[in-house]
BALOBA-1460 file (C-alpha; in Angstrom, 3 decimals):
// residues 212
<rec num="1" residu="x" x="118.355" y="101.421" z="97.395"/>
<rec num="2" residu="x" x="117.283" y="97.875" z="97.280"/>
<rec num="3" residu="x" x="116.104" y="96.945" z="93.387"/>
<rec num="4" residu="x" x="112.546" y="95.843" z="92.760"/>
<rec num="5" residu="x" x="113.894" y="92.849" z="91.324"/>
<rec num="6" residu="x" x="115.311" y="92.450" z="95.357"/>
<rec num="7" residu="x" x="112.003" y="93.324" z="97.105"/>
<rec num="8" residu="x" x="109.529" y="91.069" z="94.374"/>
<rec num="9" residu="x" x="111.792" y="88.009" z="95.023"/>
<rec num="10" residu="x" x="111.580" y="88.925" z="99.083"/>
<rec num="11" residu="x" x="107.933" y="89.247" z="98.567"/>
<rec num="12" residu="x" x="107.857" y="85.735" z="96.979"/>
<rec num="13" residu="x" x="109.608" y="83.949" z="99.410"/>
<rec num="14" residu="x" x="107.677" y="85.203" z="102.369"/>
<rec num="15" residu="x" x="104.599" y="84.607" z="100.448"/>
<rec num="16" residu="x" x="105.032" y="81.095" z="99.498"/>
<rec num="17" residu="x" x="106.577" y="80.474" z="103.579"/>
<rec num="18" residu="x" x="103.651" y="81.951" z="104.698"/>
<rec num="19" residu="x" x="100.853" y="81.055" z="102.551"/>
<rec num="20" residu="x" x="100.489" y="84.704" z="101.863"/>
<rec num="21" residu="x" x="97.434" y="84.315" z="99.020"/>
<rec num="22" residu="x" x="97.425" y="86.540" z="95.990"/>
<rec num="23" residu="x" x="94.970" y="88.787" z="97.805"/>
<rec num="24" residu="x" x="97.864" y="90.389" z="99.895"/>
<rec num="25" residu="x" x="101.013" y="89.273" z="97.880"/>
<rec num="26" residu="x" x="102.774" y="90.293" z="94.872"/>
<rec num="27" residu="x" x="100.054" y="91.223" z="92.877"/>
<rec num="28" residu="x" x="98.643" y="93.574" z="95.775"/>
<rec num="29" residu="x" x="102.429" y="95.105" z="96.628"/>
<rec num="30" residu="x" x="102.369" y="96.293" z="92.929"/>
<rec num="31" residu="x" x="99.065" y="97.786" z="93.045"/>
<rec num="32" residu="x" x="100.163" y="99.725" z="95.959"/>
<rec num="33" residu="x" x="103.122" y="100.814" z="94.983"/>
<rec num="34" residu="x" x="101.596" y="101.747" z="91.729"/>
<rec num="35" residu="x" x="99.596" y="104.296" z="93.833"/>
<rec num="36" residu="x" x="101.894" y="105.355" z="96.147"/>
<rec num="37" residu="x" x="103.849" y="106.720" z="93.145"/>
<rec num="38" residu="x" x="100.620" y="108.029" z="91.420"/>
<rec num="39" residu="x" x="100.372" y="110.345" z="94.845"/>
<rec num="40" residu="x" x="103.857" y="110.686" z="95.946"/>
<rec num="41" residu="x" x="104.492" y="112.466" z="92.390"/>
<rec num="42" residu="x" x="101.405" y="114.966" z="93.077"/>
<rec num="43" residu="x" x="103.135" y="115.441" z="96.757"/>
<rec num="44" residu="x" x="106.686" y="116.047" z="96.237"/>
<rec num="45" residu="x" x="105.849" y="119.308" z="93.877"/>
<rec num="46" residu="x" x="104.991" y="121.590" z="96.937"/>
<rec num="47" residu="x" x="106.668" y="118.805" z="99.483"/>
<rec num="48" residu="x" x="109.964" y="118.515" z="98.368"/>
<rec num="49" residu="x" x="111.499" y="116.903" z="101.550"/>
<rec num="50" residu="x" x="109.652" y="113.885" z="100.253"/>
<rec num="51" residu="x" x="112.655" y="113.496" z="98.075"/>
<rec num="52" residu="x" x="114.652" y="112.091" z="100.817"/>
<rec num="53" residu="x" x="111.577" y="109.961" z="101.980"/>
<rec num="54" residu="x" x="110.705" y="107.723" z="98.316"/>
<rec num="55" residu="x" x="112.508" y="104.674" z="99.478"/>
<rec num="56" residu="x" x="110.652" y="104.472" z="102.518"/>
<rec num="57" residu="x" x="107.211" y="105.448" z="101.014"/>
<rec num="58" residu="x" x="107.717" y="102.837" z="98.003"/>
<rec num="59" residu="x" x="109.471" y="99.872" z="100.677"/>
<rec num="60" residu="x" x="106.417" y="100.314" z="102.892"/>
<rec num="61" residu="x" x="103.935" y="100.468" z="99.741"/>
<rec num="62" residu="x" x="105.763" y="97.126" z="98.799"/>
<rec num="63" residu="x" x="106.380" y="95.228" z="102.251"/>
<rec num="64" residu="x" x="103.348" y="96.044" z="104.036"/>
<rec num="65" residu="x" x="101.848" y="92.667" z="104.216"/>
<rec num="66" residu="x" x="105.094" y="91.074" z="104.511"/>
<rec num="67" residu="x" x="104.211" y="90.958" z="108.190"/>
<rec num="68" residu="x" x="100.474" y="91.069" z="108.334"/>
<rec num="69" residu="x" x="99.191" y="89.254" z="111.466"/>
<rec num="70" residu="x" x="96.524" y="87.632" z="109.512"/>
<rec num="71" residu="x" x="99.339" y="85.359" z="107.967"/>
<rec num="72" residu="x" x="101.721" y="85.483" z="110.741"/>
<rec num="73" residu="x" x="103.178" y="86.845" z="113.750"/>
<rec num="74" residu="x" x="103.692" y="90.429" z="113.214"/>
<rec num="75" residu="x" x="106.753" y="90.792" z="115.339"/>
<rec num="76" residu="x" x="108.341" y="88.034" z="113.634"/>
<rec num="77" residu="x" x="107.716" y="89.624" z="109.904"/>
<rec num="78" residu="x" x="109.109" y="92.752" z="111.186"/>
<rec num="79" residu="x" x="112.519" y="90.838" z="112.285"/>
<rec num="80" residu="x" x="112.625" y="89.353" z="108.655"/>
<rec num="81" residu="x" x="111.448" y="92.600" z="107.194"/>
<rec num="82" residu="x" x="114.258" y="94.468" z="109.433"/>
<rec num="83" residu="x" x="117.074" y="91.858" z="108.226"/>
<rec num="84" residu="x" x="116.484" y="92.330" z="104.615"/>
<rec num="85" residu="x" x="115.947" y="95.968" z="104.374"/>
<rec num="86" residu="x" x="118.293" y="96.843" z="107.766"/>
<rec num="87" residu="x" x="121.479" y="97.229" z="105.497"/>
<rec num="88" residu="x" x="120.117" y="100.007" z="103.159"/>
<rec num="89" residu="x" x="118.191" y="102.261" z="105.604"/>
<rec num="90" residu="x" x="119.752" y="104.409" z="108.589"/>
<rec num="91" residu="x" x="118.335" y="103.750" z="111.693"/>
<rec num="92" residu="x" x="115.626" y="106.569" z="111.404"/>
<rec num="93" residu="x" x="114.110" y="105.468" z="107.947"/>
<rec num="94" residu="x" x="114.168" y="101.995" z="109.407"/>
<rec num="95" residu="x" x="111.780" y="103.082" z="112.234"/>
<rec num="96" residu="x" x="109.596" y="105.193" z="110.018"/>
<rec num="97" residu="x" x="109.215" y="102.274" z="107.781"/>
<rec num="98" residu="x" x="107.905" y="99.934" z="110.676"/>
<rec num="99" residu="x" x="106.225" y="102.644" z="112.418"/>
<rec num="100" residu="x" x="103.983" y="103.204" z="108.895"/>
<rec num="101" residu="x" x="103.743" y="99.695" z="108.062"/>
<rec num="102" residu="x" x="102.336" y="98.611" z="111.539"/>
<rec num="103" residu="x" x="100.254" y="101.463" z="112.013"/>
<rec num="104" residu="x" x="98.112" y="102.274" z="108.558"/>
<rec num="105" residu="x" x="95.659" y="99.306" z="108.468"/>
<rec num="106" residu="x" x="92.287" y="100.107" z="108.081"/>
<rec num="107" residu="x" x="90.935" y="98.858" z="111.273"/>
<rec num="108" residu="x" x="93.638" y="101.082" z="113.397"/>
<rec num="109" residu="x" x="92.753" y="104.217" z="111.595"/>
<rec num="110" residu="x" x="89.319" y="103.560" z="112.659"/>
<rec num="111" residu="x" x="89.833" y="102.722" z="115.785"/>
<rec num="112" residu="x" x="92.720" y="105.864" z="116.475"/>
<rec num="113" residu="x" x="91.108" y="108.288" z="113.887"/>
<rec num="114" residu="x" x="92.563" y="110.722" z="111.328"/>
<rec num="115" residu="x" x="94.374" y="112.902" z="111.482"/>
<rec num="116" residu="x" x="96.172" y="112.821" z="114.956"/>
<rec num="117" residu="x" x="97.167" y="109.402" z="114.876"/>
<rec num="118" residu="x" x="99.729" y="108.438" z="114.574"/>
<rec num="119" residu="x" x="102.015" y="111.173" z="114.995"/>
<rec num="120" residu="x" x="105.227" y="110.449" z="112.930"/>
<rec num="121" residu="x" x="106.835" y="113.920" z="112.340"/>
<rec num="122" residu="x" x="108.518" y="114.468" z="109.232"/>
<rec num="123" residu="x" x="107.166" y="110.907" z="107.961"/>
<rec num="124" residu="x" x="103.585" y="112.052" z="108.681"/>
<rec num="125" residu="x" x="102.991" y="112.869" z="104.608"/>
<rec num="126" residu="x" x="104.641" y="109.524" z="104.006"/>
<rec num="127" residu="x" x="102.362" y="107.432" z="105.760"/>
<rec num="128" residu="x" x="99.790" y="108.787" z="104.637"/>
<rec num="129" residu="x" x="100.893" y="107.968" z="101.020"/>
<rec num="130" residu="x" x="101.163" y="104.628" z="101.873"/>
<rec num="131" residu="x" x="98.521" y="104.203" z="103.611"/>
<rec num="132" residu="x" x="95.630" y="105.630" z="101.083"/>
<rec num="133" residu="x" x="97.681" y="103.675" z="98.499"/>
<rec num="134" residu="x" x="95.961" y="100.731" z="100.385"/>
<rec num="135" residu="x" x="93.001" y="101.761" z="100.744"/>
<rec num="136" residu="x" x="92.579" y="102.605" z="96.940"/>
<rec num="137" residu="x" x="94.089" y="98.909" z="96.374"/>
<rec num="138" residu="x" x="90.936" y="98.041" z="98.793"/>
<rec num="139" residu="x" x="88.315" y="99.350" z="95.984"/>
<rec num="140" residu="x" x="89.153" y="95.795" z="93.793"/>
<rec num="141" residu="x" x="86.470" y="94.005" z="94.815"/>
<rec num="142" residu="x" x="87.521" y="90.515" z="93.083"/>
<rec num="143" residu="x" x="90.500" y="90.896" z="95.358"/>
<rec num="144" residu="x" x="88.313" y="90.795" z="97.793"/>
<rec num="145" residu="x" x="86.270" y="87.726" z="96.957"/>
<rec num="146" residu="x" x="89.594" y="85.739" z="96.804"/>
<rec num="147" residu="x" x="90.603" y="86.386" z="100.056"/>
<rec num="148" residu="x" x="87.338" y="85.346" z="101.366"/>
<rec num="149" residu="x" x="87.487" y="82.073" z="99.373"/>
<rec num="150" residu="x" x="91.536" y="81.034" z="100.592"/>
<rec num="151" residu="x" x="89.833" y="81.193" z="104.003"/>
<rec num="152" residu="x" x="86.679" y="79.348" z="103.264"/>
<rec num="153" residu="x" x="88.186" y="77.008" z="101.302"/>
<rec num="154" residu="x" x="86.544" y="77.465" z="97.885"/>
<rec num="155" residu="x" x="83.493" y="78.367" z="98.763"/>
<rec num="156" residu="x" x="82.415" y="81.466" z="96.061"/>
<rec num="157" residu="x" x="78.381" y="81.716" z="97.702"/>
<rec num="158" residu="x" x="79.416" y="83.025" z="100.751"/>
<rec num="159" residu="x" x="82.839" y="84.617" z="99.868"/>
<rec num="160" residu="x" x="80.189" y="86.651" z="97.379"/>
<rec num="161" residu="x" x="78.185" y="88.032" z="100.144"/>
<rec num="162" residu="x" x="80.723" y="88.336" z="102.924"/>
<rec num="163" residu="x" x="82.531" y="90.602" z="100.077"/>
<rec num="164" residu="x" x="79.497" y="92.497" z="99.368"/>
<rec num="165" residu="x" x="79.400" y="92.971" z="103.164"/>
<rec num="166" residu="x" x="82.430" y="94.136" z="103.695"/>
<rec num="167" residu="x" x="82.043" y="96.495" z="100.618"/>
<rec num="168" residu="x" x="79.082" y="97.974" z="101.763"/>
<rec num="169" residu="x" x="80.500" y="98.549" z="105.394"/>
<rec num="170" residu="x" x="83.782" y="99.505" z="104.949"/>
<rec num="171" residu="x" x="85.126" y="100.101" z="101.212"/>
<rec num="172" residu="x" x="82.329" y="102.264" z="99.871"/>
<rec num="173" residu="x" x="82.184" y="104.299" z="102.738"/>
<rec num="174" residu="x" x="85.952" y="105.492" z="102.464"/>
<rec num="175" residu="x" x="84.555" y="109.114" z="101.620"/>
<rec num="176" residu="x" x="82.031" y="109.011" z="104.231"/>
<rec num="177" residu="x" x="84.711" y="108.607" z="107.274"/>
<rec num="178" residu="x" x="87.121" y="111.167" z="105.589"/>
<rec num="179" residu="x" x="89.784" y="108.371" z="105.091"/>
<rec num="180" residu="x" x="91.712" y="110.373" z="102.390"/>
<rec num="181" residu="x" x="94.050" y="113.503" z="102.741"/>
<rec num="182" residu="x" x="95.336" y="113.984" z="99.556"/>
<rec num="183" residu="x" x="93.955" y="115.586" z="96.780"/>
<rec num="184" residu="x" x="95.122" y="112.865" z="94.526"/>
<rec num="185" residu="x" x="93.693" y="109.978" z="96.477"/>
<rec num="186" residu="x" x="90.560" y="111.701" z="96.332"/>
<rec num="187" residu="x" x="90.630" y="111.871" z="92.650"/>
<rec num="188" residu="x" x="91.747" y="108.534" z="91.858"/>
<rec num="189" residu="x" x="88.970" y="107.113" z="94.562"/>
<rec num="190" residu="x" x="86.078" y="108.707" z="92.975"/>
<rec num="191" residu="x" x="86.612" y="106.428" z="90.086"/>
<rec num="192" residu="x" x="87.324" y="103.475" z="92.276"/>
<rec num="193" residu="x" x="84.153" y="103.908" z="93.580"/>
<rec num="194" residu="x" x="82.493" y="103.827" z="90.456"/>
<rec num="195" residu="x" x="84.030" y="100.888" z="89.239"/>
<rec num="196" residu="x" x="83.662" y="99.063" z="92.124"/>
<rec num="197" residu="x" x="80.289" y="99.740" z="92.197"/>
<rec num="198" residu="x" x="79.795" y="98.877" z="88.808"/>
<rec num="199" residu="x" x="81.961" y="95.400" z="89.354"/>
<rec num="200" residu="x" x="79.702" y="94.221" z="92.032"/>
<rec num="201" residu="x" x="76.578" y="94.924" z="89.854"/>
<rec num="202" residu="x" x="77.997" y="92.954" z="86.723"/>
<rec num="203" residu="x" x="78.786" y="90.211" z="89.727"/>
<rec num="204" residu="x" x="75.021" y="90.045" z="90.713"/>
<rec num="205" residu="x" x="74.071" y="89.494" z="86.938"/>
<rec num="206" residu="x" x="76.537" y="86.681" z="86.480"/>
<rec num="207" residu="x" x="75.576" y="84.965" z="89.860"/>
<rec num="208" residu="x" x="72.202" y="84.192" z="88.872"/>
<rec num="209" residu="x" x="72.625" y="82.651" z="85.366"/>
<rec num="210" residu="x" x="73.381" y="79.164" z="84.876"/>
<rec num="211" residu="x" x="76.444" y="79.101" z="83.320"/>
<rec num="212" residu="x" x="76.634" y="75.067" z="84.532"/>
């Protein structure tokens, strides 16, 4: 299995070709895979065909955004992606790893609904791993800011409210359109929610004083 000293430097290099900001790059791949092992070790106890899954669950946790198509062309990343990972993965893990990577973003899901799509088999446990793992990666809501101020260039007064937007549409309302499967997702999100919560309000205080 390719080493995590491997997949970080991968990670690096497509971030820095790409512009990849910190938002979606190494920091985020570690928070996710972080999680994906938080839930894959509550899973494999009564799942233990999960066994022969980890490297996919933790390269998808890890690569995910390595071919996001709001920093490139997806087909393109998923060449790269293919080439560096090709040599240590049969054909079948290969595919399962695209097909979760390319199909767990948030805006699918919503758009396909839970949980028919998609339909991956064996892998279906394994994508879902991954894919709460990014949605509990979602509840960081300074994350959030930043990538709203790489694409407005700087500007924190409406990368603030866009975030607090966004929050209020999509993040916070995780439990409310039955995003999570697991039992362990569920767990770890009800203190996400919390402390996102409690992040935004400590945000509002700070906005208002005059620190300048």
């Amino acid at each position: 299995m390719t080493s995590l000293k491997k997949i970080f430097s991968y990670i690096m290099l497509i971030s820095k070709q790409y512009n990849i900001d910190e938002s979606h790059g190494m920091r985020h791949s570690m928070d996710v895979i972080q999680f994906a092992h938080e839930i894959y070790q509550s899973q494999v106890i009564n799942n233990t065909y999960l066994i022969n899954q980890e490297k996919i669950i933790y390269s998808a946790a890890l690569l995910h955004d390595m071919c996001d198509k709001k920093y490139m062309n997806e087909d393109e990343g998923l060449k790269s992606l293919e080439h560096f990972i090709g040599s240590e993965f049969n054909a079948n893990e290969l595919k399962a790893t695209k097909d979760i990577i390319t199909t767990m973003s948030y805006s699918k899901v919503m758009k396909n609904g839970l949980p028919i799509f998609p339909d991956l088999g064996e892998y279906q446990l394994a994508y879902h791993i991954v894919r709460e793992s990014d949605l509990l990666a979602a509840y960081d809501f300074d994350r959030c800011m930043i990538y709203q101020m790489e694409k407005l260039n700087g500007d924190f007064d409406t990368a603030f409210s866009d975030a607090k937007i966004l929050f209020d549409n999509r993040v916070l309302k995780h439990f409310d359109n039955n995003l999570f499967i697991t039992d362990k997702s569920k767990e770890i999100a009800q203190t996400l929610h919390i402390n996102a919560i409690n992040r935004i309000n400590n945000w509002n205080k700070l906005y208002i004083k005059p620190i300048l």
